[in-house]
C-alpha positions as CSV (number, residue, x, y, z in Angstrom):
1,X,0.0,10.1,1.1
2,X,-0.9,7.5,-2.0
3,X,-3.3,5.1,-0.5
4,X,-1.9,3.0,-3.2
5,X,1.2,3.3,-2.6
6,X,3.5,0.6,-2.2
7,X,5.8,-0.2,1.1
8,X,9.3,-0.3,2.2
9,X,8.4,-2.6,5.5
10,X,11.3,-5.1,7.3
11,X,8.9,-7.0,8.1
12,X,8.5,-8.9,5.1
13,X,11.6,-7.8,3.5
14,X,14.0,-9.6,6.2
15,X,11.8,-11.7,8.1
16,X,10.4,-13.8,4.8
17,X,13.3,-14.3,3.4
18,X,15.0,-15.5,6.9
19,X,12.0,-17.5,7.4
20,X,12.2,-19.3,3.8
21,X,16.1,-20.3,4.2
22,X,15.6,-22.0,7.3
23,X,12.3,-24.0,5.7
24,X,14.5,-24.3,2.7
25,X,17.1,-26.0,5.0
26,X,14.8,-27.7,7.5
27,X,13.1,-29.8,3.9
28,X,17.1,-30.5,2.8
29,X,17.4,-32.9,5.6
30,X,13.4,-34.0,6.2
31,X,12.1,-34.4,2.8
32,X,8.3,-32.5,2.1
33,X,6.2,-33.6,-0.8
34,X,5.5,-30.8,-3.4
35,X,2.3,-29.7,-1.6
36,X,3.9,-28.8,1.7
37,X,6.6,-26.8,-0.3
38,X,3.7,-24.7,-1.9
39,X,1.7,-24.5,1.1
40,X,4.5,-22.9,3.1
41,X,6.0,-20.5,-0.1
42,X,2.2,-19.3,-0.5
43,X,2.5,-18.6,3.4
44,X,5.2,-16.3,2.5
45,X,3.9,-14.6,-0.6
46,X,0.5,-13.5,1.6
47,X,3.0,-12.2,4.3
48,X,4.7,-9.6,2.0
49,X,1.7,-9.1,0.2
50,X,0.0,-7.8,3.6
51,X,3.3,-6.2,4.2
52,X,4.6,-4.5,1.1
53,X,2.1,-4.2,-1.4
54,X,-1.1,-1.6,-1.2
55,X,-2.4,-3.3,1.0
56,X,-0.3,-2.4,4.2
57,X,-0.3,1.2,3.1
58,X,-4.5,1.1,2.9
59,X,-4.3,-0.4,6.5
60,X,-2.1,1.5,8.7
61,X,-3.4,5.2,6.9
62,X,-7.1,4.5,5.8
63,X,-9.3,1.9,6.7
64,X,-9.6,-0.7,9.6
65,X,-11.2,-2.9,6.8
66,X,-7.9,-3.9,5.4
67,X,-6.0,-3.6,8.5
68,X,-8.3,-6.1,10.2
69,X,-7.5,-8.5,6.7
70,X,-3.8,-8.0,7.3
71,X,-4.3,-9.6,11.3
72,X,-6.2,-12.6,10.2
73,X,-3.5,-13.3,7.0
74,X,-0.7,-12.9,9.9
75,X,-2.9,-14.6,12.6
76,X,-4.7,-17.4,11.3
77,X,-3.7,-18.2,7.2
78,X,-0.4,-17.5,6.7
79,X,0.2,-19.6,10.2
80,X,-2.3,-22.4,8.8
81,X,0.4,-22.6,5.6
82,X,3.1,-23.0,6.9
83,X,2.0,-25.5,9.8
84,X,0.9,-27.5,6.3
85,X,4.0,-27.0,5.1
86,X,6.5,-28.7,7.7
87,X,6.7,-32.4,6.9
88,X,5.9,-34.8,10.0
89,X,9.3,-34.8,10.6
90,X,10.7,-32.0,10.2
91,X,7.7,-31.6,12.7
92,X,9.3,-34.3,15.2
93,X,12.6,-32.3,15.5
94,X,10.9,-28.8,16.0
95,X,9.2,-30.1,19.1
96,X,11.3,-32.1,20.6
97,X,12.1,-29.9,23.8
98,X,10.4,-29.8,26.8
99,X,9.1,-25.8,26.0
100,X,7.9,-26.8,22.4
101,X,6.2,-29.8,24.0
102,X,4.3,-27.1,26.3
103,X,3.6,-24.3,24.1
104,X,1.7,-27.1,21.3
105,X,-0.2,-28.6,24.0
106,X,-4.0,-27.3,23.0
107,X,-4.8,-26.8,26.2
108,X,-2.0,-24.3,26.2
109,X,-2.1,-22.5,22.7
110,X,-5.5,-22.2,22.4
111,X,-5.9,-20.1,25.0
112,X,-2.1,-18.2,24.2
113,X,-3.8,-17.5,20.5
114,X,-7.4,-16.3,21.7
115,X,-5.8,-14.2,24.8
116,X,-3.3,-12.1,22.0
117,X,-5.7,-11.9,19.6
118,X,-8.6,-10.8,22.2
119,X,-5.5,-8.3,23.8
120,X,-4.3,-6.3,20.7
121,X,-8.1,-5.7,19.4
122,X,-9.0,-3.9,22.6
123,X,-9.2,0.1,21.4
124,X,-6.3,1.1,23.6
125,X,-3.9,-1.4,22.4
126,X,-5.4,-1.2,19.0
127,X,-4.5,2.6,18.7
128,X,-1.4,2.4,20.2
129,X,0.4,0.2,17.7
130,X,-0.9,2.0,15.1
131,X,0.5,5.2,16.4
132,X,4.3,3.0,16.6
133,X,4.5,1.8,13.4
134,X,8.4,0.9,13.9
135,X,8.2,-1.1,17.1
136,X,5.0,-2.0,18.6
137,X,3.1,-2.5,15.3
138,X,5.8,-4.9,14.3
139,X,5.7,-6.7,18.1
140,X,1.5,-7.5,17.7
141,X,2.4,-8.8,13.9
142,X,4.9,-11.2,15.2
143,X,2.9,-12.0,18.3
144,X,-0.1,-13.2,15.8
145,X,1.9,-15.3,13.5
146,X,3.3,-16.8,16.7
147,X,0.8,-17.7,18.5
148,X,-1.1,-18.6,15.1
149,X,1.3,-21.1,14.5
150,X,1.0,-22.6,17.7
151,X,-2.7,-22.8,17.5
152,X,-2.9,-25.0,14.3
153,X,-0.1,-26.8,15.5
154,X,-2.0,-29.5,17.5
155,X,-4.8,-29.2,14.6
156,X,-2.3,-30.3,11.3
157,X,0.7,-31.8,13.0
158,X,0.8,-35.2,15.1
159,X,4.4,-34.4,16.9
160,X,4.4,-33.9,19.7
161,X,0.7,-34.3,20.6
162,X,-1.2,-36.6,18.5
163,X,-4.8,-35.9,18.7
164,X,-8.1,-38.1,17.2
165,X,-9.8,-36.3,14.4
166,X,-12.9,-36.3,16.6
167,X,-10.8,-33.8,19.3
168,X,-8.9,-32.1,16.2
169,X,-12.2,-31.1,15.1
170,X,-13.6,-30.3,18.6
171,X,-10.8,-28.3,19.1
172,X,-11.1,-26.1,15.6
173,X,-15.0,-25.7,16.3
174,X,-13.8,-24.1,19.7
175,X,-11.4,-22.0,18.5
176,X,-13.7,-20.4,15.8
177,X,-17.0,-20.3,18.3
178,X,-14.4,-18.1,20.8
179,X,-12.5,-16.4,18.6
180,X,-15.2,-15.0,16.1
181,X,-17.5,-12.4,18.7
182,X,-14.4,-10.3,17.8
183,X,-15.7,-9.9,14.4
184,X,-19.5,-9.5,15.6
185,X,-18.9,-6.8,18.1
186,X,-17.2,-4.8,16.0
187,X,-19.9,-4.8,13.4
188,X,-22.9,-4.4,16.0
189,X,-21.7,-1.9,18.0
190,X,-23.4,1.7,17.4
191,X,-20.2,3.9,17.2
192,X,-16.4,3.7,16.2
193,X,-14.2,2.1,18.6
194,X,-10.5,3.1,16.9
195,X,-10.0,6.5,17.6
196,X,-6.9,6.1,14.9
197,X,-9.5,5.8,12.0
198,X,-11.6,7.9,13.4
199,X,-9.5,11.2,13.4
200,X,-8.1,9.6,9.9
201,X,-7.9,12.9,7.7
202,X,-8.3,11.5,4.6
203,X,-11.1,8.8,3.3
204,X,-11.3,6.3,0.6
205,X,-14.1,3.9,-1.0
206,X,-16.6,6.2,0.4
207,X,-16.6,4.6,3.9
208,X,-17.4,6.6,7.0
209,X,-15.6,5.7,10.2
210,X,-18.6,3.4,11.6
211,X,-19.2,1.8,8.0
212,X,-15.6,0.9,7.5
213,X,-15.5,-1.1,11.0
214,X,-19.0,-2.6,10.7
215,X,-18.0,-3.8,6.9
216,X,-14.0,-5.0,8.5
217,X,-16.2,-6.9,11.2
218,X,-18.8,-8.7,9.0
219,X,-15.7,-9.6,6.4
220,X,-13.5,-10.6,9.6
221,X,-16.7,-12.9,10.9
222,X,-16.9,-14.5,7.6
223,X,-13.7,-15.4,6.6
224,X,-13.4,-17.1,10.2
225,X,-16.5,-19.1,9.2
226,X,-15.2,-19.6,6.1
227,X,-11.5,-21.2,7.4
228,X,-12.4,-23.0,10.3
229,X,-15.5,-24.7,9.1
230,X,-13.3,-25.7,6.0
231,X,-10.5,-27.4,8.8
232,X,-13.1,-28.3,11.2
233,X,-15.5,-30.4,8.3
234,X,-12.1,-32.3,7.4
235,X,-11.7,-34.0,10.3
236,X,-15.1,-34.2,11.4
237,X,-15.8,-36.5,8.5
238,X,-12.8,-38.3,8.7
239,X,-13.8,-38.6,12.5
240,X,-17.3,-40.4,10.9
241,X,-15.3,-42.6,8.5
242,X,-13.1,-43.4,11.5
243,X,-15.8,-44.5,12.9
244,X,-17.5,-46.5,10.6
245,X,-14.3,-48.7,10.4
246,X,-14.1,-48.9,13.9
247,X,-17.8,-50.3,14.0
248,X,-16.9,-52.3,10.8
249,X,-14.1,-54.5,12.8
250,X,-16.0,-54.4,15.7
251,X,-19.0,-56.4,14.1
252,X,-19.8,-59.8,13.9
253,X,-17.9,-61.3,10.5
254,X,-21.4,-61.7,9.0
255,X,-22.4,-58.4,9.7
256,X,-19.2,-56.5,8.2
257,X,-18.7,-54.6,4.7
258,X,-17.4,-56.2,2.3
């Protein structure tokens, strides 16, 4: 099989479309400035590109390298777009039931997010999606993006649960201190984990089976780093100028900035 080659996958081909009408139709009747609008289309376009370009056929035949960059585009930055791109309240009307009210909560899709991310890493899991390509592969893609979604959801969106940016970026610190050992073990441990690439018959780049998952571990680390300390430094300095105002109004008039 071409590495290179590129791929006839539903996944994209249905779901993205799908997924853009309804946004299309949701921003008809809540407005969304520009930015949202490119924030959630740019959500999109990484989705099929992880899906249909050379990219999906590298990860589910060749290396856990690129398969491991297609779960953090469906898991954590396509999900981050599109959270951007829904309009506060367009936001409002998504989560107005009692179950969308529950499933944004942080306490609640924090854990939801770490617990299927955590799940469809271990080895067993790991293999056997990749061995069912038409069904179970396509379950753990949905499942990420799902639960991705929910987890920014508290972190971008006020409705339903408006946070302070002090506990918005509490909450982002946590998420990447829990969530990134998943990255680390896979590039300290001393042998391959994934049988699937393991007994892969054919290589490419000149990786070995232990070199491709210690270099898809380091990559997966750092890119985590890279995201959440970009979200997580937002609001932690908007927490300090928060602050400052908040000290500012507090003071005596004498004492205040002009």
């Amino acid at each position: 099989m071409d590495p290179y080659a590129w791929s006839w996958n539903p996944e994209a081909l249905l779901v993205v479309p799908l997924l853009t009408i309804a946004y299309l139709a949701g921003v008809r009747r809540h407005a969304a400035a520009w930015w949202r609008i490119a924030c959630f289309l740019g959500a999109m376009a990484l989705l099929v590109a992880v899906s249909v370009t050379p990219v999906h056929s590298l990860g589910m035949h060749y290396l856990l390298t690129v398969h491991l960059l297609q779960n953090v585009v469906l898991a954590e930055w396509a999900p981050l777009l599109v959270v951007l791109g829904i309009p506060p309240a367009l936001a409002a009307a998504l989560t107005r039931t009692p179950v969308a009210r529950a499933l944004t909560h942080p306490a609640v899709a924090l854990p939801v997010w770490l617990a299927n991310y955590m799940l469809w890493h271990l080895p067993w899991i790991y293999d056997a999606a990749l061995e069912r390509p038409d069904s179970l592969l396509h379950l753990e893609h949905a499942c990420y993006f799902a639960t991705g979604v929910l987890m920014w959801w508290s972190v971008i969106q006020d409705a339903p649960h408006r946070l302070g940016s002090g506990t918005r970026a509490a909450y982002t610190f946590a998420a990447f201190v829990l969530g990134s050992p998943i990255g680390l073990v896979m590039a300290l441990v001393p042998d391959a984990i994934y049988d699937f690439y393991v007994d892969a018959h054919h290589r490419v780049w000149g990786l070995t089976p232990l070199g491709d998952q210690q270099l898809g571990g380091i990559l997966m680390a750092l890119e985590q780093a890279v995201v959440f300390f970009a979200v997580f430094a937002y609001w932690f300095l908007r927490f300090l100028v928060e602050e400052d105002r908040r000290a500012d109004l507090d003071a005596p008039p004498e004492l205040r900035v002009p």
